[in-house]
Backbone as CSV, one residue per row, in Angstrom:
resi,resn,N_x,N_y,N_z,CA_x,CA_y,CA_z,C_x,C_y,C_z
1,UNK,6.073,-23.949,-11.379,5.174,-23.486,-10.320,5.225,-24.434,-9.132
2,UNK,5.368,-23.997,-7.740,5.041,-24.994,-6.584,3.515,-24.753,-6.397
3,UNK,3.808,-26.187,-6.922,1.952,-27.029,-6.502,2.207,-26.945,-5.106
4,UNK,0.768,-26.070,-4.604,0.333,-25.605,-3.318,-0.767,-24.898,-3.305
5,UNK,-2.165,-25.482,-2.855,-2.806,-24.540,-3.023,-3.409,-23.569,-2.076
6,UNK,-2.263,-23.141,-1.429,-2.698,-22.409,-0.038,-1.860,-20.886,-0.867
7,UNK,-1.237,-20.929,-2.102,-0.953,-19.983,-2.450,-1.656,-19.585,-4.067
8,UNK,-1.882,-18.507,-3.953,-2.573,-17.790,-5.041,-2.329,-18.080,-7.005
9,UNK,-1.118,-18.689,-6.466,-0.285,-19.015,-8.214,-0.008,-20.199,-8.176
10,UNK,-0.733,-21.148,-7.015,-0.640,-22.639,-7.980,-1.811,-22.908,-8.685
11,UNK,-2.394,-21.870,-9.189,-3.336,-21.731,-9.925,-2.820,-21.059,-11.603
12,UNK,-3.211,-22.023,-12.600,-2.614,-21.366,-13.764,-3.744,-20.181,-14.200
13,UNK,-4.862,-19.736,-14.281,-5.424,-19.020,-14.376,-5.009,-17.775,-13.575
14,UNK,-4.668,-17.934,-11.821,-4.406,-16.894,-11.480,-2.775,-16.188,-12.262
15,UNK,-2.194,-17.009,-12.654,-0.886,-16.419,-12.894,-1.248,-15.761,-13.899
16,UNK,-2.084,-16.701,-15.261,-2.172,-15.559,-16.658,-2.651,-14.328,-15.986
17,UNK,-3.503,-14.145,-15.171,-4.079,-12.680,-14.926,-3.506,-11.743,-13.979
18,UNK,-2.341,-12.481,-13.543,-1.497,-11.618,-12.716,-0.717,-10.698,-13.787
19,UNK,0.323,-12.049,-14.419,0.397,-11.271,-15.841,0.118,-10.222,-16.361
20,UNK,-0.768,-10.924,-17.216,-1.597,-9.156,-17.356,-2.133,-8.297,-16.249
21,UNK,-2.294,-8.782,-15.077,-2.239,-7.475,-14.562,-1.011,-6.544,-13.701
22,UNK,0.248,-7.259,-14.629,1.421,-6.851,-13.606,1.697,-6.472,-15.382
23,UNK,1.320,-6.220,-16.665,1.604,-5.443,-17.931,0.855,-4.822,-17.887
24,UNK,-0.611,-4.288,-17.474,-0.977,-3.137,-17.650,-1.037,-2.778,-16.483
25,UNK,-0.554,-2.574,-15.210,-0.093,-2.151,-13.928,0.910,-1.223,-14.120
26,UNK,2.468,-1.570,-14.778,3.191,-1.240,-15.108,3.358,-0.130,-15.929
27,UNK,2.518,-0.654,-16.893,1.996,0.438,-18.179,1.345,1.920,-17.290
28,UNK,0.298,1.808,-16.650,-0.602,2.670,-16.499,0.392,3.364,-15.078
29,UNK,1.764,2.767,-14.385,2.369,3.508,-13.123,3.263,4.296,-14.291
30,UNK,3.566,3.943,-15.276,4.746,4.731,-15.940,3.806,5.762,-16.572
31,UNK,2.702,5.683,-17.068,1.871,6.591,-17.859,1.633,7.593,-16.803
32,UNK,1.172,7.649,-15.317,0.833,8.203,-14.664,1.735,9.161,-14.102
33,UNK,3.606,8.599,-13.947,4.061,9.240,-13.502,4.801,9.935,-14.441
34,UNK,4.718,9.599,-15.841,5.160,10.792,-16.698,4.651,12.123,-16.761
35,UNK,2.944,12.189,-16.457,2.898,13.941,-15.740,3.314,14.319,-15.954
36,UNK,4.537,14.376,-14.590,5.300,14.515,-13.726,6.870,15.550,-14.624
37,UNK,6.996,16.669,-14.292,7.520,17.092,-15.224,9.411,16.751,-14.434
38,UNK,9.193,15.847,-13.643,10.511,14.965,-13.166,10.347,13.740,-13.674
39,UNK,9.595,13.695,-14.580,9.854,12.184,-15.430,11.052,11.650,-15.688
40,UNK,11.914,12.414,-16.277,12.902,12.065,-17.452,13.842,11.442,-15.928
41,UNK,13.740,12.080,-14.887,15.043,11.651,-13.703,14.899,10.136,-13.383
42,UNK,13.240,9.752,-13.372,13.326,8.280,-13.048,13.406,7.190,-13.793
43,UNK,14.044,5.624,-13.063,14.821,4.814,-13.768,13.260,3.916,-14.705
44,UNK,13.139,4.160,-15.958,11.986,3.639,-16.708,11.985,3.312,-17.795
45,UNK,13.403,3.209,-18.242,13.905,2.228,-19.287,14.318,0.669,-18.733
46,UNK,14.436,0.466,-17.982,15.003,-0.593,-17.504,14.302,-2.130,-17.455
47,UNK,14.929,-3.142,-17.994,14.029,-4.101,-18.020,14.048,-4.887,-16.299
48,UNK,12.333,-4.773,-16.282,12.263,-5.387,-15.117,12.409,-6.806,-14.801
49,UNK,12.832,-7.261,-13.683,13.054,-8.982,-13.720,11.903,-9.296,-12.443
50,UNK,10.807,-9.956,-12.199,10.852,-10.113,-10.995,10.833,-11.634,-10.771
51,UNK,11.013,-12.306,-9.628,11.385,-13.234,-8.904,9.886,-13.667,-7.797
52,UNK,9.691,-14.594,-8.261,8.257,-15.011,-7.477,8.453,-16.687,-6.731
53,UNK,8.598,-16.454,-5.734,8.793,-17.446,-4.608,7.778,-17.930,-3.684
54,UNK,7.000,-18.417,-3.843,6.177,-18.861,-2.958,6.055,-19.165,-1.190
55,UNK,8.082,-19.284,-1.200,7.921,-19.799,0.167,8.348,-18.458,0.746
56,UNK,8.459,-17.211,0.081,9.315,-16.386,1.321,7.850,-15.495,1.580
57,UNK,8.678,-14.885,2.886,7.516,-14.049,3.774,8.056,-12.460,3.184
58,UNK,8.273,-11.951,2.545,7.908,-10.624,2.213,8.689,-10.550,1.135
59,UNK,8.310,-8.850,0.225,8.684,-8.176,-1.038,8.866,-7.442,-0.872
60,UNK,10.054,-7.498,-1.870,11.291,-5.895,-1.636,11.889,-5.987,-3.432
61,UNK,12.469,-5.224,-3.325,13.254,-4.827,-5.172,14.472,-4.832,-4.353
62,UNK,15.023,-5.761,-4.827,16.352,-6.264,-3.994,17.525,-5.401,-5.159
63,UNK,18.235,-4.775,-5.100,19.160,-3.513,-5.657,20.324,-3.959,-5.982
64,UNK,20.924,-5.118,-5.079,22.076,-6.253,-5.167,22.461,-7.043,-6.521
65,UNK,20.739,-7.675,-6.159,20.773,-8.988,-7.261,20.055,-8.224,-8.574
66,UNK,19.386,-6.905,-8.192,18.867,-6.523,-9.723,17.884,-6.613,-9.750
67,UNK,16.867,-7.700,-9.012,15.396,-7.993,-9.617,14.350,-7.781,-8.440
68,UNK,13.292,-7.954,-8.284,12.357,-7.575,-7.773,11.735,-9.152,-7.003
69,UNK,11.733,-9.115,-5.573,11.345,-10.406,-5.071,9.927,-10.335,-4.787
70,UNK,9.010,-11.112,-5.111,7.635,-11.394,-4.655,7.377,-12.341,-3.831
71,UNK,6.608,-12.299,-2.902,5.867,-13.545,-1.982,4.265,-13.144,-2.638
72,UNK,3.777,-14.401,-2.316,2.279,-14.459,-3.347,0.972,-14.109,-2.619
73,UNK,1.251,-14.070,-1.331,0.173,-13.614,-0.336,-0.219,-11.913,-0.645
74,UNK,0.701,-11.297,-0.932,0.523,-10.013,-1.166,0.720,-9.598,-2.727
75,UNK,0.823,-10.746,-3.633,1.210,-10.187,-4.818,0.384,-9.169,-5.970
76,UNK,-1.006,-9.177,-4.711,-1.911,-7.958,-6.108,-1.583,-6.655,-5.901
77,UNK,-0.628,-6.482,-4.243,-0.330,-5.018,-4.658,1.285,-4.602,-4.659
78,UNK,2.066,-6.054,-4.378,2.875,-6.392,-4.232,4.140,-5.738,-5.374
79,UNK,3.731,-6.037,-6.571,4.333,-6.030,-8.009,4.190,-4.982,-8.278
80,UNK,3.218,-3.815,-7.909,3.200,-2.326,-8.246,4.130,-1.428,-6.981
81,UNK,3.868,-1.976,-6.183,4.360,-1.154,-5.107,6.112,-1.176,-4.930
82,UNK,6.550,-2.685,-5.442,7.841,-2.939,-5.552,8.477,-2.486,-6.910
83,UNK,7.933,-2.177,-7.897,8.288,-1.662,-9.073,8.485,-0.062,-8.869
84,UNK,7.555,0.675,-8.111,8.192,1.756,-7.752,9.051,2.164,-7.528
85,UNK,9.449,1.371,-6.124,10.724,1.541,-5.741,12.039,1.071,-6.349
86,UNK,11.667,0.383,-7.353,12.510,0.361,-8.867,13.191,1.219,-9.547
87,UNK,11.576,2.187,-9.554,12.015,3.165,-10.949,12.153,4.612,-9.998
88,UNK,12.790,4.658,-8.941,12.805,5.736,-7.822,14.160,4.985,-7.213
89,UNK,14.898,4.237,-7.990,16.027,3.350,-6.959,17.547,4.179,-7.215
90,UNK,17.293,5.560,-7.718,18.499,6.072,-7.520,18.440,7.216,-6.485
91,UNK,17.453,7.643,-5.264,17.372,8.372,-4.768,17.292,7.351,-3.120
92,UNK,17.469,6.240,-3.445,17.449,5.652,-1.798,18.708,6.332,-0.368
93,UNK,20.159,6.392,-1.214,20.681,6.564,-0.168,20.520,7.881,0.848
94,UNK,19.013,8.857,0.618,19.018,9.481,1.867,17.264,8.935,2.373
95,UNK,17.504,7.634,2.540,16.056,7.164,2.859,16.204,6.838,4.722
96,UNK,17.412,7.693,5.308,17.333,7.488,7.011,16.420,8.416,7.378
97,UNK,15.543,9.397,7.063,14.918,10.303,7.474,13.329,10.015,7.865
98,UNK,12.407,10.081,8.534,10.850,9.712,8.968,10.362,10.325,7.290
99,UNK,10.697,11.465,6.798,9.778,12.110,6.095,10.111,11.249,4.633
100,UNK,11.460,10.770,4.185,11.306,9.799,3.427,10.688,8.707,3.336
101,UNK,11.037,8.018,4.798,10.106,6.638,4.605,8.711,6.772,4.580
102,UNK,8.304,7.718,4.631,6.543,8.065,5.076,6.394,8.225,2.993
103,UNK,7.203,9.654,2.158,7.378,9.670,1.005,7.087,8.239,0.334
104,UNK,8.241,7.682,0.425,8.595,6.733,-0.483,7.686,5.281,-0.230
105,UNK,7.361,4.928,0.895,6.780,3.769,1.219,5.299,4.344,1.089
106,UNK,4.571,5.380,1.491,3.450,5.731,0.866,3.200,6.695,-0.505
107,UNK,3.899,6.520,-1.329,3.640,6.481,-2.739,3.677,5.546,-2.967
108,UNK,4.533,4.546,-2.773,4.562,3.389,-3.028,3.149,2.647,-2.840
109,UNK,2.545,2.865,-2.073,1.143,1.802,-1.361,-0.055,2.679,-2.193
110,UNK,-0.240,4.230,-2.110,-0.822,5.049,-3.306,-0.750,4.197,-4.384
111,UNK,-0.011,3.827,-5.557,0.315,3.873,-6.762,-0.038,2.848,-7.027
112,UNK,0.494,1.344,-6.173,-0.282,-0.006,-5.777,-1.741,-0.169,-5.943
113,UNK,-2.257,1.038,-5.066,-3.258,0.616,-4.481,-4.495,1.334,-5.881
114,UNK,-3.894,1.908,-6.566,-4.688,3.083,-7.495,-4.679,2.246,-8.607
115,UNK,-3.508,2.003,-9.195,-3.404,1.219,-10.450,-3.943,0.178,-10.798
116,UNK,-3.983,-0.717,-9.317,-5.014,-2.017,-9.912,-6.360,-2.448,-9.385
117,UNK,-6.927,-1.371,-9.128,-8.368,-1.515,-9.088,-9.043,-1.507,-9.844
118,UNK,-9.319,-1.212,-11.118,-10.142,-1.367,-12.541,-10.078,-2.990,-12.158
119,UNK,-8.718,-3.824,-12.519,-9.019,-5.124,-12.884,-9.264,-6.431,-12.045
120,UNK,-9.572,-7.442,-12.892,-9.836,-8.898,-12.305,-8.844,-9.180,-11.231
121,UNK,-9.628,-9.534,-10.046,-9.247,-9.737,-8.757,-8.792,-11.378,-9.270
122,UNK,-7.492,-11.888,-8.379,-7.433,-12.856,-8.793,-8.182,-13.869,-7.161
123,UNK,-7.971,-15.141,-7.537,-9.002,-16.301,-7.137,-8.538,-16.849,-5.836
124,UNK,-8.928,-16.939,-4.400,-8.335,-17.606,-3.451,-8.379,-19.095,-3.633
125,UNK,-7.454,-20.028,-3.584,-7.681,-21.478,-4.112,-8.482,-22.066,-3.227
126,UNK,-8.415,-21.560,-1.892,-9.317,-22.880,-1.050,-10.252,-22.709,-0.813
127,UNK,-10.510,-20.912,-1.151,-12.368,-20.216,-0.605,-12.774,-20.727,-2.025
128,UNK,-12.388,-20.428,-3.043,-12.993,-20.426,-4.266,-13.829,-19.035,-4.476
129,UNK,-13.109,-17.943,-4.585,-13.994,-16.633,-4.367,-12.714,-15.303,-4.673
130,UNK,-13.094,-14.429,-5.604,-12.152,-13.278,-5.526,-11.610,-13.050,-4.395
131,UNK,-10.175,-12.746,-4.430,-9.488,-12.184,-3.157,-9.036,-10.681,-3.049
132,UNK,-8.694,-10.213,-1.912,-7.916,-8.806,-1.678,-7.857,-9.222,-0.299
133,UNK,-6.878,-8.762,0.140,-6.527,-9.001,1.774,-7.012,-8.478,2.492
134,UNK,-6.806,-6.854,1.842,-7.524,-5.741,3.155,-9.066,-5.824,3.446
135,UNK,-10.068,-6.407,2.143,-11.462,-6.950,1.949,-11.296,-7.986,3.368
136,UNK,-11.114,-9.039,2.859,-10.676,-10.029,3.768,-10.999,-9.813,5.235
137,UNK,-9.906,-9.047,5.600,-9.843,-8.142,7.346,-10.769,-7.651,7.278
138,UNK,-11.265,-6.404,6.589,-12.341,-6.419,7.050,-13.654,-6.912,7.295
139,UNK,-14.521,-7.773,5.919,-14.926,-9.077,6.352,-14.992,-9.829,7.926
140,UNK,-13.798,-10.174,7.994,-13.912,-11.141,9.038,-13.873,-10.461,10.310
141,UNK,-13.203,-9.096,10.360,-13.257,-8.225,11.737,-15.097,-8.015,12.334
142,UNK,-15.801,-7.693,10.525,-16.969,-7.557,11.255,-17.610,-8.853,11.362
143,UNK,-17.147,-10.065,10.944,-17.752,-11.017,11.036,-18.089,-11.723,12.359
144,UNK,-16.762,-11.169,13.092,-16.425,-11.873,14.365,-16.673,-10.561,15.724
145,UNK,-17.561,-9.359,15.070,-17.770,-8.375,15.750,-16.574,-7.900,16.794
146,UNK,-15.486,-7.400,16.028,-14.453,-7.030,16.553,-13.856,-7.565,17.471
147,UNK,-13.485,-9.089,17.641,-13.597,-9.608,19.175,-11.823,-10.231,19.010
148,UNK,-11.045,-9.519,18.325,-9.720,-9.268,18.208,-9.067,-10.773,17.757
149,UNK,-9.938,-11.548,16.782,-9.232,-12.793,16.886,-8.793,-12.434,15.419
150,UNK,-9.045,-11.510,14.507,-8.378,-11.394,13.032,-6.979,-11.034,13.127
151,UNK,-6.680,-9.699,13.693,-5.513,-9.229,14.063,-4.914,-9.520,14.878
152,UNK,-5.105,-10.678,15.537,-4.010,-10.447,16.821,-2.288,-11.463,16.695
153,UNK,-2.409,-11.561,15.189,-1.098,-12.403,15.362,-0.095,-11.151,14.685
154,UNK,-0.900,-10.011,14.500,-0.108,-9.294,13.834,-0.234,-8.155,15.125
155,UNK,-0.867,-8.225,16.171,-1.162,-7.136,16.481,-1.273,-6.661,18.393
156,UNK,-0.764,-6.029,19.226,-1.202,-6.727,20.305,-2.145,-5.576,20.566
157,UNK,-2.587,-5.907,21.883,-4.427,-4.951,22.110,-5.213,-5.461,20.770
158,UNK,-5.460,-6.183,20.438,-5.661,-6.584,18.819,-7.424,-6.028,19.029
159,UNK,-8.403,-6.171,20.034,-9.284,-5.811,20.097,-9.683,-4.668,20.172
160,UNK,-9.127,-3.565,20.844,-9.705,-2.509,20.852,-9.281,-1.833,19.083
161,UNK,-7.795,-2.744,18.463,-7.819,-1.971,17.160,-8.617,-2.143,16.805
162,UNK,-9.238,-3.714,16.431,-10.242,-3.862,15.648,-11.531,-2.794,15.280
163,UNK,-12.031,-2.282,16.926,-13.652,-2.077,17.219,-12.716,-0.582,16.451
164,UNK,-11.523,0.119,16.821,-11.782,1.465,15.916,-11.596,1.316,14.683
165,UNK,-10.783,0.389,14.062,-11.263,0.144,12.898,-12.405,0.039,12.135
166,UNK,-13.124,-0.735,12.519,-14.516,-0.954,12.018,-15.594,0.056,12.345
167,UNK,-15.493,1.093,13.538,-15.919,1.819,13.902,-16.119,3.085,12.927
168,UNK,-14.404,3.379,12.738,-14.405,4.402,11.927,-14.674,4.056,10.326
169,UNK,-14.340,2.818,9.721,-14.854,2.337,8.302,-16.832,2.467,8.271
170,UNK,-17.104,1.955,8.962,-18.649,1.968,9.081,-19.231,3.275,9.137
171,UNK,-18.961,4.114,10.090,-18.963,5.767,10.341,-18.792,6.255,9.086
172,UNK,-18.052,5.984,8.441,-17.339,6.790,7.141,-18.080,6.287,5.737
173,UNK,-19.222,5.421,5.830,-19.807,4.700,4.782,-19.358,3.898,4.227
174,UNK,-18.387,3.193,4.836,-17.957,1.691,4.704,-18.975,0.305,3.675
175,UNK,-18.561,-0.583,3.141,-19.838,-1.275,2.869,-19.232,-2.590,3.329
176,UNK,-19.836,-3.596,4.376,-19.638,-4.502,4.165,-20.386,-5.352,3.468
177,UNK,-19.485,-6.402,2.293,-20.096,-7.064,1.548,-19.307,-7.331,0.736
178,UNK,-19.884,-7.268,-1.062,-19.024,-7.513,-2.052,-17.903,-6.992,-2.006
179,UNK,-17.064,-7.815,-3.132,-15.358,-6.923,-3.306,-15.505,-5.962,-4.197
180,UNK,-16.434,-5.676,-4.991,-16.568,-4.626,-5.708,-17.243,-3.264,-4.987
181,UNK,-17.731,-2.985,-3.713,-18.089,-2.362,-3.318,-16.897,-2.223,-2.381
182,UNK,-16.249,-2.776,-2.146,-15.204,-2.305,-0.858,-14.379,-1.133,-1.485
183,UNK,-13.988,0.030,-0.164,-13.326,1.027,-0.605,-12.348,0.549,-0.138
184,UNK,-11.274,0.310,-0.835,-9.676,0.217,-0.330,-9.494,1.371,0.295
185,UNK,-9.369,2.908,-0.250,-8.727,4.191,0.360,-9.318,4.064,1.783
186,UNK,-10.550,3.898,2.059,-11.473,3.825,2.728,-10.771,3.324,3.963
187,UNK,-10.323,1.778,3.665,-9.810,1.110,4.454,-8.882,1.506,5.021
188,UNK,-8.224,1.781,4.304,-6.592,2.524,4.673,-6.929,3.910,5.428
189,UNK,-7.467,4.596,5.310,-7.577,5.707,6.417,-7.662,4.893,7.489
190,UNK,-9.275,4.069,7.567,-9.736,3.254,8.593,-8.352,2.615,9.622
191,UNK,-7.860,1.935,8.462,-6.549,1.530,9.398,-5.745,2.523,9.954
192,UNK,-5.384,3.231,9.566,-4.280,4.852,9.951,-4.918,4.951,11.230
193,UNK,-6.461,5.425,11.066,-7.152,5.795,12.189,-6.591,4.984,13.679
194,UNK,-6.981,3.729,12.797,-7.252,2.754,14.429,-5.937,2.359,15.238
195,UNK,-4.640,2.607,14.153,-3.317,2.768,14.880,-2.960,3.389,15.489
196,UNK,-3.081,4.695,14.844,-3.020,6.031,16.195,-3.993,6.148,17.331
197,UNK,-4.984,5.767,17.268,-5.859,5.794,18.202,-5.361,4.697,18.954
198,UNK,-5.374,3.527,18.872,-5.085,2.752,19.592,-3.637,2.597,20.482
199,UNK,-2.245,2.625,19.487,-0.919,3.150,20.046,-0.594,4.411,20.282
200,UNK,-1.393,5.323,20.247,-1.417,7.021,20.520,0.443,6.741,20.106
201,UNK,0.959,7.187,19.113,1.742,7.207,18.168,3.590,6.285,18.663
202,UNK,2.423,4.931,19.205,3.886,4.060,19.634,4.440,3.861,18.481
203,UNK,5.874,4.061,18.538,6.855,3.910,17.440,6.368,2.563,16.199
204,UNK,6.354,1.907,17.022,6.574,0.273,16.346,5.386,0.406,15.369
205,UNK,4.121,0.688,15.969,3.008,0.620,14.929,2.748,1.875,14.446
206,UNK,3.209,2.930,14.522,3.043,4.158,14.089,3.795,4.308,12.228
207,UNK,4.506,3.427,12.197,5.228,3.383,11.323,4.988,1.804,10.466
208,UNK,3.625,2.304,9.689,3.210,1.149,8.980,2.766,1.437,7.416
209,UNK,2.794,0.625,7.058,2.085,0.951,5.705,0.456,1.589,5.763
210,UNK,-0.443,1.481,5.927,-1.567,2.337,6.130,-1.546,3.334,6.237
211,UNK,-0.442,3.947,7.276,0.089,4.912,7.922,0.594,5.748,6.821
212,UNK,1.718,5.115,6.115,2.466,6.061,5.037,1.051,6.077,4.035
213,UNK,0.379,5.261,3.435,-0.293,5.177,2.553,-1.617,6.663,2.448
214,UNK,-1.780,6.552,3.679,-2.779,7.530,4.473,-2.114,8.880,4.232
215,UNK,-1.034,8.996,4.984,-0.653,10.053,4.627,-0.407,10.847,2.995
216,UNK,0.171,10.089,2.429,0.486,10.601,1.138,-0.819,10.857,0.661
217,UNK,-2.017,10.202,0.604,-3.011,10.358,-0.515,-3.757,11.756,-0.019
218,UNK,-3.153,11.776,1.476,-3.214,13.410,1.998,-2.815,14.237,1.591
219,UNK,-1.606,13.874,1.557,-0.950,15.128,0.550,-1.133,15.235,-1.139
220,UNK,-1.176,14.206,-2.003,-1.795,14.346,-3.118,-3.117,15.018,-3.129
221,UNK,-4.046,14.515,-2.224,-5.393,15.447,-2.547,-5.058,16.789,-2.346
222,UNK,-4.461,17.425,-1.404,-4.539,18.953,-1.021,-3.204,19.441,-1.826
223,UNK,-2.296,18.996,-2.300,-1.007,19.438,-2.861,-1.420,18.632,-4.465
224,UNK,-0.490,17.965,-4.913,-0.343,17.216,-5.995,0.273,15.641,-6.044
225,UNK,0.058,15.118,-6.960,0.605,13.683,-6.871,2.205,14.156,-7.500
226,UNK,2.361,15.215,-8.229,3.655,16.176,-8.791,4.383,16.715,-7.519
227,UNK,3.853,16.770,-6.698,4.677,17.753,-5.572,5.310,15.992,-4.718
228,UNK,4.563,15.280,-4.734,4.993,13.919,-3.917,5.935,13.241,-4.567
229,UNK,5.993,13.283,-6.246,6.994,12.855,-7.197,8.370,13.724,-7.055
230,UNK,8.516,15.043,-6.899,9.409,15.623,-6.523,10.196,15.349,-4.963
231,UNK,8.799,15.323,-4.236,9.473,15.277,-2.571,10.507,14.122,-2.716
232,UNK,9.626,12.750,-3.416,10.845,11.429,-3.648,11.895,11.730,-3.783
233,UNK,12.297,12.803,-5.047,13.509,12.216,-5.300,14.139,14.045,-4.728
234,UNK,13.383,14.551,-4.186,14.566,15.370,-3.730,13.944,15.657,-1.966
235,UNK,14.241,14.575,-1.177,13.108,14.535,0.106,13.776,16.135,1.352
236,UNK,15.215,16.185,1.132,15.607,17.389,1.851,14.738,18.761,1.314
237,UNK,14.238,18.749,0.469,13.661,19.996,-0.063,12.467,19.825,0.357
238,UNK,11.687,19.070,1.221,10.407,18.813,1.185,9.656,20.493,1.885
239,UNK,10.288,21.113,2.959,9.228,22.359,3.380,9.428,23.366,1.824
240,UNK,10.353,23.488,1.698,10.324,24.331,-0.465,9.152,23.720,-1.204
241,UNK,9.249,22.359,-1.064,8.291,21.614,-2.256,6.521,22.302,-2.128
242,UNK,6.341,21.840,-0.648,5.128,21.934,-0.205,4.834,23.093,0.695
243,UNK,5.477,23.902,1.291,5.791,25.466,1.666,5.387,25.482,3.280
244,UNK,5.328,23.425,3.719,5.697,23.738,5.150,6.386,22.321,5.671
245,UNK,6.626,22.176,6.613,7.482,20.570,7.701,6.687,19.622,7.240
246,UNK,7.510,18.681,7.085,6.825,17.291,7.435,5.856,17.399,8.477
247,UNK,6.652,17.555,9.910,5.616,17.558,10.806,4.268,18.377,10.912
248,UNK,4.909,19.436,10.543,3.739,20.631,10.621,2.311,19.271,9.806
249,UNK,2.674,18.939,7.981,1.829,18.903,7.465,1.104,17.098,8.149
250,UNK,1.662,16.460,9.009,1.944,15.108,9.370,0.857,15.743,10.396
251,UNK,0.831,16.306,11.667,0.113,16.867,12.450,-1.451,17.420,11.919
252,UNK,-1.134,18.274,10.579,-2.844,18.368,10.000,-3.533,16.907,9.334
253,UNK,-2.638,16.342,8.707,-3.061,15.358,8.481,-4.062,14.043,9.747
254,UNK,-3.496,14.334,10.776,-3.573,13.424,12.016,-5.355,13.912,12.109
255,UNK,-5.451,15.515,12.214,-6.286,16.415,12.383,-7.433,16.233,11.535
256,UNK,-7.001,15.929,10.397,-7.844,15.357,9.173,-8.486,13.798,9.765
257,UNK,-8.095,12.991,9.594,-8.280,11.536,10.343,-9.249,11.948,11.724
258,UNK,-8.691,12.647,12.058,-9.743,12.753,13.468,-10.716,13.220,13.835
259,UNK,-11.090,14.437,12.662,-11.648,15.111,12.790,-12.871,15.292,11.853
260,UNK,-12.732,14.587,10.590,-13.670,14.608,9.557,-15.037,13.856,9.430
């Protein structure tokens, strides 16, 4: 382990419970997507390897080397979301299309984001206090009454995202407070919201994780989490699957967000 405690796993407690919560994470994404009467197509025999690095800045299931890379800042949703794209890693080469990456990167953040909420949040070393990131942001967005200093290294106009962020989380029965009361889904619309609103659909931020995440759990509620397992692995068939466009259903969705 690199002794550091600005990261989440130079903590031996946090690792046992990552552990287990990266074995019954695993357990409960394969249970879930067996449903799925396209089970048998995805890769779910395979022994997983993953690779946990402390010093790198992002996670991917690297296809090259075989194994699955983690950075520890994101690793509670990190290890589910990258295992997906694991056991879905024989359908990448038609992933140049908007309606795939929206597919595949928001099931991916869905499945993450679903699977490990039952369990033990693991421990920030220097707050001394359960962590989640997206908690976190929001926390401190309302802490600092939207005054754009949370987001802005990630973000530019960082203020006006903030105030629709928090705007629309609060509106929507938001809770600020405990981590057990925070709605993740919640959040994630919240965020969808405040991107489009704010970049009225600039490329760069239009195309984020919130974004895909948002969308899909759109289409699972009104379609199936079965019709989104299919779109994956067969994404050219998507108006057959769901009986209209990406865009068409990308546009109600927007409509949904804006309007509810």
């Amino acid at each position: 382990m690199q002794e550091d405690e600005r990261f989440l796993l130079s903590s031996i407690d946090n690792l046992e419970l990552f552990l287990y919560k990266n074995l019954m994470g695993v357990a409960e994404l394969k249970e879930r997507l067996s449903a799925s009467k396209h089970y048998d197509k995805l890769n779910t025999d395979g022994v997983i390897v993953y690779e946990i690095d402390q010093s790198l800045n992002h996670s991917r299931y690297n296809s090259i080397r075989g194994l699955i890379e983690l950075n520890t800042f994101y690793i509670e949703s990190a290890h589910i979301h990258e295992t997906m794209h694991y056991i879905f890693q024989g359908y990448y080469p038609i992933q140049g299309t908007d309606s795939y990456t929206y597919l595949s990167e928001g099931l991916a953040c869905y499945l993450s984001s679903t699977a490990t909420k039952f369990y033990t949040y693991v421990t920030d070393p220097l707050k001394n206090k359960s962590y989640y990131s997206e908690h976190d942001v929001i926390s401190s967005v309302n802490e600092r009454n939207a005054n754009g200093q949370t987001l802005m290294n990630a973000f530019e106009n960082s203020q006006v995202l903030e105030r629709n962020l928090l705007d629309y989380y609060l509106s929507h029965g938001g809770e600020i407070g405990p981590l057990d009361d925070f709605s993740k889904s919640l959040f994630t619309d919240a965020m969808a919201y405040a991107l489009l609103k704010t970049y009225d659909d600039n490329l760069e931020h239009a195309k984020s994780y919130p974004i895909y995440e948002s969308y899909v759990t759109y289409l699972i509620k009104n379609y199936s989490l079965d019709h989104v397992i299919e779109a994956n692995i067969d994404c050219e068939s998507f108006e057959e699957i769901f009986g209209k466009s990406h865009e068409t259903i990308y546009e109600e969705w927007k409509d949904y967000l804006f309007n509810n």
